[in-house]
N, C-alpha and C positions, 0 to 999 in steps of 0.2 A: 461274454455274457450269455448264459444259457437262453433257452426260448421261451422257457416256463416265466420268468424273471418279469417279461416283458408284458406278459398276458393279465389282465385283469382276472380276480378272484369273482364268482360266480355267483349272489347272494342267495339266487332264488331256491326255490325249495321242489323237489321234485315228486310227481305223484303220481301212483298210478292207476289209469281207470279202467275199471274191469266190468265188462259187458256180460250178458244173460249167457249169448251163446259162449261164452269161454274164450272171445278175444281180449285182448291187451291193449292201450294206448298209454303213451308216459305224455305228461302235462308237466312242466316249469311255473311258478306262481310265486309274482312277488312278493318279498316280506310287508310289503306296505299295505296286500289285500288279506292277508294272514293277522291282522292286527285285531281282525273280527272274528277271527277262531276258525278253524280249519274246515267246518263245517259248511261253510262261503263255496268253498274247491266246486261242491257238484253243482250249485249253480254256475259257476266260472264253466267248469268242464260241457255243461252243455250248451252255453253262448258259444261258445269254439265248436262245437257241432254245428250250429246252423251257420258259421262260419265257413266250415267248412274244413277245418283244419285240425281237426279228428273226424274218424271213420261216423258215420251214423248208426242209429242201434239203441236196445234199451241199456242203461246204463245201472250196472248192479253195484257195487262200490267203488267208492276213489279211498284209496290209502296215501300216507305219507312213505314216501320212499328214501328219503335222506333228508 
């Protein structure tokens, strides 16, 4: 049995949030917070900043990436 086989499919949706200065962060976001329309993501994306768990920074857009 191959490795792929074993591994669970990955629902979430991924996005990417792009800062003033020209840096990058990718974000994952469940289909269950996407239920309220994708426009949710920039508040999500900066709860995970004072998180801590993207870079800090003004945040210029989040796009959908897959």
């Amino acid at each position: 049995m191959a490795w792929d086989q074993k591994r669970k499919r990955d629902y979430n949706t991924m996005f990417a949030v792009h800062y003033e200065d020209g840096r990058s962060a990718y974000i994952t976001v469940s289909p269950k917070l996407l239920e309220g329309g994708d426009h949710l993501v920039l508040s999500n994306a900066r709860d995970r900043q004072q998180k801590g768990e993207i870079p800090e920074g003004t945040i210029k857009t989040v796009k959908r990436v897959r």
